[in-house]
C-alpha positions as CSV (number, residue, x, y, z in Angstrom):
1,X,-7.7,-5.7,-2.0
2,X,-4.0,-5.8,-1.3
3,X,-1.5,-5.7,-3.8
4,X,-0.4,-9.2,-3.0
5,X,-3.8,-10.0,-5.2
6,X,-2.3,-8.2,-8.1
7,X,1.0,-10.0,-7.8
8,X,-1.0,-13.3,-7.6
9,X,-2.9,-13.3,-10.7
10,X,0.4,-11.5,-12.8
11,X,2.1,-14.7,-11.6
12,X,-1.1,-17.3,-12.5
13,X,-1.1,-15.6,-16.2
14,X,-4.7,-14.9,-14.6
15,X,-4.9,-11.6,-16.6
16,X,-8.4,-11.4,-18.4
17,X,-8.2,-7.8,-17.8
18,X,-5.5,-7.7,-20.4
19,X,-7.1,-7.0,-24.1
20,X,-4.8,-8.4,-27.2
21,X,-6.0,-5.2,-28.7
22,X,-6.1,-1.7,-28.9
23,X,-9.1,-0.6,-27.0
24,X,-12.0,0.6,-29.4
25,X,-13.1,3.2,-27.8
26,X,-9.6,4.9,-27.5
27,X,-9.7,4.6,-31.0
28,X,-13.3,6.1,-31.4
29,X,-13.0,9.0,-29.1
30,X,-9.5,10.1,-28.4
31,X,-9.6,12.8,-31.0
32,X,-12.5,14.4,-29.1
33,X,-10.3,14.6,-25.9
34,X,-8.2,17.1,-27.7
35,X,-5.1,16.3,-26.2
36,X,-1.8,18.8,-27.1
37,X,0.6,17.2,-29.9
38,X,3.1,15.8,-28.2
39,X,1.6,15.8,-24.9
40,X,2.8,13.2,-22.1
41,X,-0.3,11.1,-21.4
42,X,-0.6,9.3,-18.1
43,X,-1.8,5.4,-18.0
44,X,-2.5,4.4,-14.3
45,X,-2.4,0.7,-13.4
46,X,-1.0,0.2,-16.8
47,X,0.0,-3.7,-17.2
48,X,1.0,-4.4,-20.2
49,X,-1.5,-2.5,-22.1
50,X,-1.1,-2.0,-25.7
51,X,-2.3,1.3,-25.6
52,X,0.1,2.7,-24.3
53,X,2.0,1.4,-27.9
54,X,-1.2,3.2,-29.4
55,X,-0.8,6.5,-27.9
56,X,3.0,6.5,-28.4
57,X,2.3,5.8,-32.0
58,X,-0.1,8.9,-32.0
59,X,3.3,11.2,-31.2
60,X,2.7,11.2,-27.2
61,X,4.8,10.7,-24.5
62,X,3.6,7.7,-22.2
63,X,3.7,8.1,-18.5
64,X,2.5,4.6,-16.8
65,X,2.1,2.7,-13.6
66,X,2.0,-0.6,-12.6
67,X,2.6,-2.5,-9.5
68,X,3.6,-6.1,-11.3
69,X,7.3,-6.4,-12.4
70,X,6.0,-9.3,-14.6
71,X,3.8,-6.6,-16.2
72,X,6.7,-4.1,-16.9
73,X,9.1,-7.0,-18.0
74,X,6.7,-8.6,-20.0
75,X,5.7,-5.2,-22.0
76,X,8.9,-4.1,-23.2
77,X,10.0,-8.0,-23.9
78,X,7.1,-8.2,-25.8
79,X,7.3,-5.1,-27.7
80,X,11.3,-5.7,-28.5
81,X,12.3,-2.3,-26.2
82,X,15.2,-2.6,-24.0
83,X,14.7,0.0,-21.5
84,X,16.5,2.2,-19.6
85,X,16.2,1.1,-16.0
86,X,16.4,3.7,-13.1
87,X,15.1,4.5,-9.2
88,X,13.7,7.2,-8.1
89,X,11.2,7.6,-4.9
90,X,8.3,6.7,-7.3
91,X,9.7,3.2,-7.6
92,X,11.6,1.4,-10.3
93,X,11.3,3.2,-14.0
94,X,11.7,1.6,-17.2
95,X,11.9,3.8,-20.4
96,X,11.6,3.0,-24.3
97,X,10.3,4.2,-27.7
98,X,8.3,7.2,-26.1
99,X,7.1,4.8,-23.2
100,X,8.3,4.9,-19.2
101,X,6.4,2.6,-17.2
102,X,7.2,3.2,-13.2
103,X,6.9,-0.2,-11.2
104,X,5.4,1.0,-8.0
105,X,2.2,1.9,-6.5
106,X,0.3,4.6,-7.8
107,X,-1.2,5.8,-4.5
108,X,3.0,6.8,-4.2
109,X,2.9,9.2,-6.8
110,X,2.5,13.3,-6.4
111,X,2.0,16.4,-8.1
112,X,5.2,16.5,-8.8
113,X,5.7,13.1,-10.1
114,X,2.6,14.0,-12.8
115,X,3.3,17.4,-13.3
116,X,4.2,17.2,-16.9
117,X,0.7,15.1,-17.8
118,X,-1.3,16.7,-20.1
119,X,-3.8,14.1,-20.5
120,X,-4.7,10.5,-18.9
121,X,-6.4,7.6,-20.1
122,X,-8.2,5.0,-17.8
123,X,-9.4,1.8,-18.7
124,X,-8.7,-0.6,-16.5
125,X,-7.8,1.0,-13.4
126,X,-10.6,3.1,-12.1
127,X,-12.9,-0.4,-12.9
128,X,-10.3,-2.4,-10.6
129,X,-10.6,-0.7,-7.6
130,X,-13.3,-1.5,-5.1
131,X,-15.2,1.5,-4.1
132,X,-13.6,2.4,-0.4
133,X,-10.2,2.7,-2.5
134,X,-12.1,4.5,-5.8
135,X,-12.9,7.3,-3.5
136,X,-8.8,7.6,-2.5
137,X,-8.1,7.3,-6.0
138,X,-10.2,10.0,-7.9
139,X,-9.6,12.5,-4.8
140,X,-5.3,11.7,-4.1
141,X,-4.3,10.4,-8.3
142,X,-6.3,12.5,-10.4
143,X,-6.1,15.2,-7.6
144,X,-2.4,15.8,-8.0
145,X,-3.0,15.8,-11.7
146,X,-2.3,19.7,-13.2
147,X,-5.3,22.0,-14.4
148,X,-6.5,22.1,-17.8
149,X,-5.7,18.3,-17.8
150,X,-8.1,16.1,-19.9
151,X,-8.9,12.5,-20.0
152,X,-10.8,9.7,-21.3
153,X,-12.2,7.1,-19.1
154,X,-13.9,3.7,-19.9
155,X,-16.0,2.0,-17.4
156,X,-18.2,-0.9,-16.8
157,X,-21.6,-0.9,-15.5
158,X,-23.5,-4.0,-14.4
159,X,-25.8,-5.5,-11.4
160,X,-23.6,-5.2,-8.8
161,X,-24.9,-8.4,-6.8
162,X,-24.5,-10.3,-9.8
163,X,-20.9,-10.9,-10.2
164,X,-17.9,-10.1,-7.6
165,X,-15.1,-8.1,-8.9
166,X,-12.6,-6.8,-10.3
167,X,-13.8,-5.5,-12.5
168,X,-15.9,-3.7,-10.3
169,X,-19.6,-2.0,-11.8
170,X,-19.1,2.3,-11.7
171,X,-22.1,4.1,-12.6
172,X,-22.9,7.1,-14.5
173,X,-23.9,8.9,-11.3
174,X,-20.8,7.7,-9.1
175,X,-18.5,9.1,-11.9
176,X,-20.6,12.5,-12.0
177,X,-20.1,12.8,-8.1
178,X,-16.7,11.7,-7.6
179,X,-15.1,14.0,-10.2
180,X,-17.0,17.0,-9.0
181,X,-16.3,19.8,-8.9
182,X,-13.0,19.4,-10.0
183,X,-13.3,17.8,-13.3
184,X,-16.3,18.4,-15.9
185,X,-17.9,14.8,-17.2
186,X,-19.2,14.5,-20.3
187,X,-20.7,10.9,-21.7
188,X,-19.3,10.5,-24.9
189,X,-20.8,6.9,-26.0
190,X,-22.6,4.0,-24.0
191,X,-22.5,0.9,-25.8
192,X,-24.2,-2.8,-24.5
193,X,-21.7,-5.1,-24.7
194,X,-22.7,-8.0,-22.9
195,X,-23.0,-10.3,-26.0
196,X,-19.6,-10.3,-26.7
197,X,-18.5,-11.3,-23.3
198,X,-19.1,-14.9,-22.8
199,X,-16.9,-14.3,-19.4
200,X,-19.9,-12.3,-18.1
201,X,-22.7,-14.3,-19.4
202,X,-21.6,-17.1,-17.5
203,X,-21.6,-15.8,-14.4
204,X,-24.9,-15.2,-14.8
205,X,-24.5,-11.2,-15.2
206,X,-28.1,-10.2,-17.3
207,X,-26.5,-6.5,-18.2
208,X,-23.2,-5.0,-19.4
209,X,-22.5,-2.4,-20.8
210,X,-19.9,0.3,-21.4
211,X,-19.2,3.7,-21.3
212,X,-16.6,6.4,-22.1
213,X,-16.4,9.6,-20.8
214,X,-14.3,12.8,-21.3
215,X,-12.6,14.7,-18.7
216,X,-11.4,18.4,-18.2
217,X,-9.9,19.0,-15.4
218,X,-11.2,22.5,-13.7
219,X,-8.6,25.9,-13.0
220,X,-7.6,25.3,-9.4
């Protein structure tokens, strides 16, 4: 999956990933992830997520990526921000109202770049990667991220043969091994959700559900 994919369905509107909510179970579990007040909370593959509005509105600092300009534009447009627009090596940053949102890929970023990340929350981005490139992105992303850093992430899990992603099915057990022994995993809520996503049902997937997990990252 190349990011020319990702540039495609940004410019086909074809964004059924993006939720015109806050996501429920940021809402439900955050507080257990016991992130610092204040804290600068990283969003990887970001789009235009209102989330990241969420989290800002909780007092954090929002750190995001995202490899669509559209995305980036179309977030701050939507929200009313005008940004402050600069370059760095990361790619093209665009800050506002507690939010900078980096246009570039997130394979490009370092320890350095992340340093300041006290927590992260994934949604959509763990769920869009196919599994070759899941395996670069737990060990290189959340590898540069600093210890004592904690997370929430939200994940699907369905028959694999029965539908092609993105989104792409993680397991339980995939999430267990990939984040060992660096992070510690703990299942915080699973929830079926399959009859509320007609989308699903009609590619003929026969079970959906979610899952959210929290995630402290281990003393080096």
């Amino acid at each position: 999956m190349n990011p020319d994919f990702w540039h495609q369905r940004w410019h086909d509107n074809r964004i059924g990933f993006h939720q015109a909510e806050v996501t429920p179970l940021l809402q439900a579990h955050w507080e257990a992830i016991d992130a610092p007040a204040g804290s600068t909370v990283f969003v990887p593959l970001a789009g235009k997520s209102l989330d990241m509005v969420w989290l800002a509105s909780r007092g954090h600092r929002v750190l995001g990526v995202e490899l669509s300009p559209l995305a980036v534009e179309q977030f701050f447009t939507e929200h009313g921000l005008e940004a402050e627009v600069f370059e760095t090596r990361y790619g093209r940053h665009h800050r506002a109202g507690g939010i900078e949102l980096i246009c570039g890929d997130a394979f490009a970023l370092d320890a350095e770049a992340l340093a300041g990340c006290a927590a992260v929350f994934d949604r959509a981005a763990m769920i869009a990667l196919p599994e070759d490139l899941r395996a670069r992105y737990v060990d290189d992303l959340y590898g540069h991220l600093p210890a004592h850093c904690r997370g929430l992430l939200v994940t699907l899990e369905y028959p694999a043969e029965e539908k092609e992603g993105p989104p792409f099915p993680v397991t339980e057990a995939e999430v267990r091994t990939r984040f060992a022994p660096r992070w510690h995993v703990d299942l915080l809520q699973r929830q079926d959700i399959l009859a509320d996503q007609p989308g699903f049902q009609a590619e003929g997937v026969t079970a959906l559900e979610t899952c959210a997990y929290r995630l402290v990252r281990t003393p080096a």
